[in-house]
DRENROVEX-936988 format. One record per residue (C-alpha): residue in one letter; x, y, z. Coordinates in steps of 0.5 Angstrom, whole numbers, padded with zeros to 4 digits. Layout:
N
> A/X/Y/Z
...
END
This chain:
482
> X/-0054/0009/0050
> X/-0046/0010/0050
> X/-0045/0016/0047
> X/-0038/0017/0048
> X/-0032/0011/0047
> X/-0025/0013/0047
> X/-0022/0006/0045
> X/-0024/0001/0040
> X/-0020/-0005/0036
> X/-0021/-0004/0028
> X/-0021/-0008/0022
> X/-0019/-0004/0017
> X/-0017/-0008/0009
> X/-0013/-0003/0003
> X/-0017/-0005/-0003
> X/-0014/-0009/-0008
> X/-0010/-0008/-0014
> X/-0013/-0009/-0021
> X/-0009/-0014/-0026
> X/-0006/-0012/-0032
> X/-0009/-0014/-0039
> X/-0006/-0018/-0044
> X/-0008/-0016/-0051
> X/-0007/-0015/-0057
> X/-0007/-0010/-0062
> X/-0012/-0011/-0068
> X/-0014/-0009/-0075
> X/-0015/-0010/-0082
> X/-0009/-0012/-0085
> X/-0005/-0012/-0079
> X/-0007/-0018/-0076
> X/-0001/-0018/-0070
> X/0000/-0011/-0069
> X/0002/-0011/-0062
> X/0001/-0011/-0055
> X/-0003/-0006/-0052
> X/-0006/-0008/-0045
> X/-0006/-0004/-0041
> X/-0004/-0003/-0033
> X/-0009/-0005/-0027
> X/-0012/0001/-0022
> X/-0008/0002/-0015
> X/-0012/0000/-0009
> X/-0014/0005/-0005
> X/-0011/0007/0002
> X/-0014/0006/0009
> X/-0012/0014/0012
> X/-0013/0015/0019
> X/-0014/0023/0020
> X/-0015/0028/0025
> X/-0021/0032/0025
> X/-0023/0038/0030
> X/-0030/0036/0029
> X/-0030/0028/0032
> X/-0029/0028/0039
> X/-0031/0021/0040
> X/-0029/0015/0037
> X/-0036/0012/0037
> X/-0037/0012/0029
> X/-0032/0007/0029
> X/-0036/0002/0036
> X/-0042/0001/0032
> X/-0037/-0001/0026
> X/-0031/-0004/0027
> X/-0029/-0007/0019
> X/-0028/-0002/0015
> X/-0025/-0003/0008
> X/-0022/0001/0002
> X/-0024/0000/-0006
> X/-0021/-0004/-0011
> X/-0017/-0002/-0017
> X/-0020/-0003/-0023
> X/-0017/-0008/-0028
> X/-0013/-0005/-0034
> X/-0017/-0006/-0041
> X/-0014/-0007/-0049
> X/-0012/-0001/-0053
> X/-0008/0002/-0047
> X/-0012/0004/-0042
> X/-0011/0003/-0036
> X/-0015/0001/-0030
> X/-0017/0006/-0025
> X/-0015/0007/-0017
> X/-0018/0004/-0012
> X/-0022/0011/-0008
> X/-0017/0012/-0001
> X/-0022/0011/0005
> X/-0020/0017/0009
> X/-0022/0016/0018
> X/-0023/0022/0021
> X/-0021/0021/0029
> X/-0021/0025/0035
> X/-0014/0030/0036
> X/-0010/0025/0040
> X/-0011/0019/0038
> X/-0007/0013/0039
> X/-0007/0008/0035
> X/-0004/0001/0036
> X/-0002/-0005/0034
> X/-0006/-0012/0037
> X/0001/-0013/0041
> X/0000/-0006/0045
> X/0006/-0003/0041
> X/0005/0005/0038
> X/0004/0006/0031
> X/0002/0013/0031
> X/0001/0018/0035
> X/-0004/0023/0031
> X/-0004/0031/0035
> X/-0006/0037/0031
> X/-0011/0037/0025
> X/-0010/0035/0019
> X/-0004/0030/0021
> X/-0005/0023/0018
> X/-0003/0017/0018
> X/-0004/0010/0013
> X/-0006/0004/0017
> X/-0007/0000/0012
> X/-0003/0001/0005
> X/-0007/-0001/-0002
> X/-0005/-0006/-0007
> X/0000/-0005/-0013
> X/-0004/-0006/-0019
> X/-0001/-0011/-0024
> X/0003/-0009/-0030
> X/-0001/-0010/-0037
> X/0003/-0014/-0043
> X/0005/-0008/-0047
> X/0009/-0005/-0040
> X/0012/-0012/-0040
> X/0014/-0011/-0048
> X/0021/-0011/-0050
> X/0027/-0013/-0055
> X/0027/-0019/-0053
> X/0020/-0021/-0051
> X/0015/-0016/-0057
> X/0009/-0020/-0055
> X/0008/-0023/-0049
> X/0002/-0027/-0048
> X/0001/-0025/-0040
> X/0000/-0019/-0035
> X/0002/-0019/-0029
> X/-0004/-0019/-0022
> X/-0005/-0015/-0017
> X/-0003/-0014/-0011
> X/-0008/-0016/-0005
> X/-0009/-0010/-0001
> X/-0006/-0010/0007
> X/-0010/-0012/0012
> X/-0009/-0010/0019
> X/-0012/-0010/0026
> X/-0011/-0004/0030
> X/-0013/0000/0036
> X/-0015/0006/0037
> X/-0014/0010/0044
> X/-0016/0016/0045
> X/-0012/0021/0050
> X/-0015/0027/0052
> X/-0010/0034/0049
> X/-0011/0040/0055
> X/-0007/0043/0058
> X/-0010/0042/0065
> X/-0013/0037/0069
> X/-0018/0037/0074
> X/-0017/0030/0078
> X/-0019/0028/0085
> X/-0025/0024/0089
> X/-0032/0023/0085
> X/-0036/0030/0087
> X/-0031/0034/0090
> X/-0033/0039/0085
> X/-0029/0038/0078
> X/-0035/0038/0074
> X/-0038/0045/0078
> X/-0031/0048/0077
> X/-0030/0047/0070
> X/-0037/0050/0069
> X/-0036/0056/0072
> X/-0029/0057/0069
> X/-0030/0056/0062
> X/-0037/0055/0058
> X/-0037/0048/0058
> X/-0043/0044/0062
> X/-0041/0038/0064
> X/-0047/0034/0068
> X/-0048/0036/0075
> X/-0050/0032/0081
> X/-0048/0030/0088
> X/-0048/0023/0087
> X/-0041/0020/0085
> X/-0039/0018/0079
> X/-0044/0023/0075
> X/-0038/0025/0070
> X/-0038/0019/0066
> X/-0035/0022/0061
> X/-0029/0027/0061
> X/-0030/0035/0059
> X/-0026/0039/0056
> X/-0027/0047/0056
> X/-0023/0053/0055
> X/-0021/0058/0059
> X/-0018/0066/0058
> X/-0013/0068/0064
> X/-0010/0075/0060
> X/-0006/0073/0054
> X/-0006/0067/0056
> X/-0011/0062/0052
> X/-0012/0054/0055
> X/-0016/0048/0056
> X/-0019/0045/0062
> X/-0021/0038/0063
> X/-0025/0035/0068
> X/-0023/0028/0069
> X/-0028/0023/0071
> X/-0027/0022/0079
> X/-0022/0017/0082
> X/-0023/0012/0088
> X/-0017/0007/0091
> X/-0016/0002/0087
> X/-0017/0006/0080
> X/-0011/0005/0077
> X/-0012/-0004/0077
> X/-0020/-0002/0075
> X/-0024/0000/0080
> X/-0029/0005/0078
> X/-0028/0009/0072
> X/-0020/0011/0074
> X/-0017/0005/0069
> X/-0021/0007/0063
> X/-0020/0015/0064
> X/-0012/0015/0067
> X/-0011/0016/0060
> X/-0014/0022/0059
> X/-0009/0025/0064
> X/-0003/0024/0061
> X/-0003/0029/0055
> X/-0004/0035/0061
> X/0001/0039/0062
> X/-0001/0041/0070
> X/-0005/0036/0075
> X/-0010/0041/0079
> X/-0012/0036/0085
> X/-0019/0039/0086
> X/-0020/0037/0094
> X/-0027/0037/0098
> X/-0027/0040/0105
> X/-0034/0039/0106
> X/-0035/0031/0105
> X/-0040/0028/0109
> X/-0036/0021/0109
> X/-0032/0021/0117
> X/-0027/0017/0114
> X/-0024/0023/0109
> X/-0021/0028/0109
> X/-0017/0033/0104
> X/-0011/0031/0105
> X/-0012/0023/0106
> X/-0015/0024/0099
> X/-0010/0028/0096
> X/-0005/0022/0099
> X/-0009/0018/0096
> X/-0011/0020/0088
> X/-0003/0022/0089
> X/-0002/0013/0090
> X/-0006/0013/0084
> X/-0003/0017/0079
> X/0004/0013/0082
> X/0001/0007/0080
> X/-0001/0009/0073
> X/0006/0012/0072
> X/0008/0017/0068
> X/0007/0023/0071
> X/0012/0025/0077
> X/0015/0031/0073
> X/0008/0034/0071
> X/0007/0041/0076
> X/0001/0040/0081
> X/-0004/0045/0085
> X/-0008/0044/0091
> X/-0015/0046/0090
> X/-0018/0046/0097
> X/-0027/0047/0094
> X/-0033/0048/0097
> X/-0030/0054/0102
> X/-0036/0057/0101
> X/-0039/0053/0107
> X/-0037/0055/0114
> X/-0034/0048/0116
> X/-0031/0047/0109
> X/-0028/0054/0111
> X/-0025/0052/0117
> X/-0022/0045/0115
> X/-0019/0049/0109
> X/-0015/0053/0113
> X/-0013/0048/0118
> X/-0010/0043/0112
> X/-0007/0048/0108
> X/-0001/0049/0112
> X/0001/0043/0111
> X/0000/0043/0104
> X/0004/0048/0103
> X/0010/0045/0107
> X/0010/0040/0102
> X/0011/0044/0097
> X/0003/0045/0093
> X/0001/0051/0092
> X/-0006/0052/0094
> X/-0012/0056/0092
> X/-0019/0056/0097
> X/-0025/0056/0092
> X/-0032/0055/0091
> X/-0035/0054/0084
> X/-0042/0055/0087
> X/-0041/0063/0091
> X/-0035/0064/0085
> X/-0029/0065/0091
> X/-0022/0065/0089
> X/-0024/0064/0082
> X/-0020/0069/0078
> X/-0013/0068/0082
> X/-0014/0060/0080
> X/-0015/0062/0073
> X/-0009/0067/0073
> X/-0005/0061/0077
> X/-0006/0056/0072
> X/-0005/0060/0067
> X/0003/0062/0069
> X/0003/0055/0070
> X/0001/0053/0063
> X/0004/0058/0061
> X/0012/0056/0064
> X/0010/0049/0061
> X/0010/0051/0055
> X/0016/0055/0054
> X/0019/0050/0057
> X/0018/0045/0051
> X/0023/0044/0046
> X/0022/0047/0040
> X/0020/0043/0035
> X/0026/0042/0029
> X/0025/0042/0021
> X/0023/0036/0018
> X/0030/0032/0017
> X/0031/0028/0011
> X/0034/0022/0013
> X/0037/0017/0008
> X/0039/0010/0008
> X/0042/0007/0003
> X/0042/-0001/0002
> X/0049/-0004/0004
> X/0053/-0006/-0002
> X/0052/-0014/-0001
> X/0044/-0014/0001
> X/0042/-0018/-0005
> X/0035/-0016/-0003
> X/0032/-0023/0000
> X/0035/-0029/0004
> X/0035/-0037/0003
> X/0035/-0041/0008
> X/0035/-0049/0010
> X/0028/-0052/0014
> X/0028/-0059/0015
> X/0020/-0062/0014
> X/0018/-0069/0015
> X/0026/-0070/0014
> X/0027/-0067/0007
> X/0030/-0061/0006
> X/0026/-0054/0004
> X/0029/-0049/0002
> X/0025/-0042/0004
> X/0027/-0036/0000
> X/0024/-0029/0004
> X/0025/-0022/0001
> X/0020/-0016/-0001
> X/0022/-0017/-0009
> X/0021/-0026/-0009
> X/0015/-0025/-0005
> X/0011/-0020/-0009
> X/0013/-0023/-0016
> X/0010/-0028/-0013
> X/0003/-0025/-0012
> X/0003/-0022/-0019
> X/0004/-0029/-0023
> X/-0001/-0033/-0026
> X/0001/-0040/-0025
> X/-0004/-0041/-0030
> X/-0001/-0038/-0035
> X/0006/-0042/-0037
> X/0009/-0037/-0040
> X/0008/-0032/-0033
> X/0011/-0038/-0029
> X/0017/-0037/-0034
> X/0018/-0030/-0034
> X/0018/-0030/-0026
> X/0023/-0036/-0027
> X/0027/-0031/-0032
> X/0026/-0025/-0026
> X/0029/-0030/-0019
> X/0034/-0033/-0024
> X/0037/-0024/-0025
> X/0035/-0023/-0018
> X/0040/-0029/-0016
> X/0036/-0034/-0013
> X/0039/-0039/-0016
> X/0045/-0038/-0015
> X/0044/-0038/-0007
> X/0040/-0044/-0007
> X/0046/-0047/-0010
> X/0051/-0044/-0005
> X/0046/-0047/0000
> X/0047/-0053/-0001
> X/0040/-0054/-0005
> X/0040/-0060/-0011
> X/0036/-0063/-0017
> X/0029/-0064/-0014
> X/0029/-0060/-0007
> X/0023/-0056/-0005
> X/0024/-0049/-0005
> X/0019/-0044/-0002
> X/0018/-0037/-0002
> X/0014/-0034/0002
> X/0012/-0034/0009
> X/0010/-0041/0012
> X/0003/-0040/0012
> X/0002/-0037/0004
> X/0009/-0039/0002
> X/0009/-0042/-0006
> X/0012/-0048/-0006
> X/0015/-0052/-0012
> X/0022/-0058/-0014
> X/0027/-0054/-0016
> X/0031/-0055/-0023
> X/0038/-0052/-0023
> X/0039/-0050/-0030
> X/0041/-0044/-0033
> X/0035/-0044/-0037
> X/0029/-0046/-0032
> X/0022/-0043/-0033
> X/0024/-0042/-0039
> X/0023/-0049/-0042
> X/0016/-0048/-0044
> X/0018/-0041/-0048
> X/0022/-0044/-0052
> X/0028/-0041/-0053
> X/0028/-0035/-0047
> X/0028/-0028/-0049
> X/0024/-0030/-0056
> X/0017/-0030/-0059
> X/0016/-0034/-0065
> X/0008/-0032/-0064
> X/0011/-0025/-0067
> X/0015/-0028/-0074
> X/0009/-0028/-0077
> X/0009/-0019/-0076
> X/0015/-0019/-0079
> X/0016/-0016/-0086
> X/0018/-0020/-0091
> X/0025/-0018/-0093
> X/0026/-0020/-0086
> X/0024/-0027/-0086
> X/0027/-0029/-0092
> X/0033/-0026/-0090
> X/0033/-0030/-0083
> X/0032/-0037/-0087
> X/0038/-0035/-0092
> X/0042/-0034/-0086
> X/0039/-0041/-0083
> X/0041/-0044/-0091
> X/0048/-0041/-0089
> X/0049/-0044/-0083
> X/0048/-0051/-0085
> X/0052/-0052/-0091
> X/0058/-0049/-0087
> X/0056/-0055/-0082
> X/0057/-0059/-0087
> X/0062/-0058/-0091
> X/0067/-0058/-0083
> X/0064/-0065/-0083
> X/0069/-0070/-0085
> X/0066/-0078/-0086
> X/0073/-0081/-0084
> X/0074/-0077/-0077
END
């Protein structure tokens, strides 16, 4: 049974946002006495964070399709829905997350750090947020916005700060065990490491961890064996411990071939050229691993390695290996850069970006018109075209944006198709060029004749004096003989 998984695709889905409400205010004696729906709830987010506790990425394995909640739609009397509950993913520190091209998204090292894979919906606004001079009792609200799908993957890089690399059982499982506390799986079969190990060692005030990477052969870097799905593991680490047996029982190795050999690996996976190395000639402990320790080593150290004769079983040179690492850790870590304060950068949008773009398609023949923009699309989303007056309203909203006069400025005419949106989930509509589109259906635009009834009496009459006085003045201008 798989017990460890450091790489996963994920389907992740941000909850929906709620719609808005239409709704009217009612009561004795005020049969109109406003609008008053409310706004739909958020959906909520799909958050990535780093847990200390997660080591591996198996929850996520055995369920791949994850999804947040949904807002709640907005109700009469005000009251607006309430959000959609965000979904917090706990992840192992080190987690890479990608998208389904390979590029990175995030790169999650440090407990607590987060990131939003998948963003909720915007809930739509209700008819009393719509409300205005102009318009006093809209008949609609506006829908909610669909919440982010996404399709990630997820890679886990081991964080240490040393890395025990070399030939299956060399004795990096034996040596992890005997510096640190941990217990990795110890046997003297190849590939008993299947998973890698992590433990923590103390040289003086020095605090660092230790992993055991599971055994490379030739050929690891193309997918023989286990090096292509643990290499990843090495990258984080700040120094490469090549961990070497000087008592094979193979004729045809040898700890120097070996190194050659893991170091070809390591070259192949890139990467690693800057990383500092040691030679860790193991098992010195039996009389032949001894002699050939002493044989290999000065020419190890002609390359520039410094080397250290261990044995993990009879505990020989443990602690200068353990202080060695420490210096070397120690030394990496002053070299890093420090981390500067969180910069505020500010991008202000340029003076002639209108927000979205109009471009001219040919389909079949005919032209289309297809408009693109954050604004344009998401307007769109929000509009129920089942309502007359929201169509209206979204026409009320392109025209101020400036559509219109794009669309004429790229050579659109009476009846062309205009699209707006992405090709596969675009709107598609004959455009009319007039200053009053969308709003044929609303009357006159701006105005609200369901409201002159709510209006005080003195009002009306006031307006119906004014409409008397309009025509006589018509008609006395009006001359029979012209």
């Amino acid at each position: 049974m798989t017990t460890f998984v450091d790489r996963v695709e994920l389907h992740v889905a941000a909850g929906n946002g709620g719609h808005g409400c239409a709704s009217v205010h009612r009561e004795k004696f005020k049969p109109l006495g406003g609008p008053d729906g409310g706004n739909g709830g958020r959906g909520g987010d799909v958050i990535l964070t780093v847990d200390q506790s997660v080591t591996t990425l198996l929850d996520y394995h055995h369920s791949p399709h994850r999804k947040a909640t949904n807002g709640k739609p907005g109700e009469g009397g005000n009251r607006s829905g309430k959000d959609g509950q965000d979904l917090v993913l706990p992840v192992p520190d080190g987690t890479v997350v990608l998208d389904k091209a390979g590029n990175v998204l995030a790169d999650l090292v440090g407990h607590g750090t987060s990131f939003v894979a998948a963003q909720g919906g915007r809930g739509g606004l209700g008819n009393a947020a719509l409300a205005s001079a102009r318009r006093k009792a809209p008949g609609f609200a506006l829908l909610g916005e669909p919440g982010d799908l996404q399709d990630i993957v997820l890679e886990l890089k081991t964080v240490a700060d040393v890395a025990l690399v070399g030939y299956p059982s060399a004795g990096k499982s034996s040596l992890i065990s005997v510096l640190s506390a941990a217990k990795p799986k110890i046997a003297d079969y190849p590939f008993t490491t299947l998973v890698p190990n992590l433990g923590v060692v103390t040289a003086g005030s020095t605090v660092y961890t230790i992993a055991d990477v599971p055994g490379l052969i030739p050929g690891a870097s193309q997918g023989k064996g286990l090096g292509l799905e643990f290499l990843r593991h090495v990258e984080r680490c700040s120094v490469l411990v090549h961990v070497l047996d000087t008592a094979t029982l193979e004729s045809d190795r040898d700890p120097v071939s070996d190194l050659d050999i893991i170091e070809e690996e390591l070259k192949q996976y890139g990467g690693l050229d800057n990383r500092p190395r040691i030679v860790v000639l193991n098992k010195v402990d039996v009389p032949d691993g001894k002699d050939l320790a002493e044989m290999v080593r000065p020419d190890l150290e002609e390359r520039g390695y410094r080397v250290f004769e261990v044995s993990a079983v009879a505990h020989i040179g443990l602690k200068e290996l353990t202080f060695g690492l420490g210096e070397l850790v120690a030394g990496a870590r002053a070299a890093k850069p420090k981390e500067e304060a969180t910069r505020i950068v500010i991008r202000p949008k340029a003076v002639d970006d209108a927000g979205f773009t109009v471009t001219r398609e040919e389909v079949g023949g005919e032209p289309l018109f297809r408009v693109r923009g954050d604004k344009p699309e998401r307007w769109v989303r929000q509009t129920d075209f089942n309502n007359d007056e929201a169509v209206g309203y979204l026409a009320d909203r392109l025209n101020r944006l400036g559509v219109e006069d794009q669309l004429m400025k790229a050579g659109a005419r009476n009846g062309d198709g205009v699209a707006i949106g992405p090709e596969e989930n675009a709107v598609v509509f004959d455009w009319e060029p007039t200053a009053m589109a969308g709003a044929e259906m609303l009357g006159r635009r701006g105005e609200d004749h369901r409201f002159d009834a709510a209006r005080p009496a003195v009002q009306r009459r006031r307006d119906k004096q004014a409409e008397r006085d309009e025509a006589l003045r018509e008609y006395d201008e009006f001359d029979p003989f012209e």
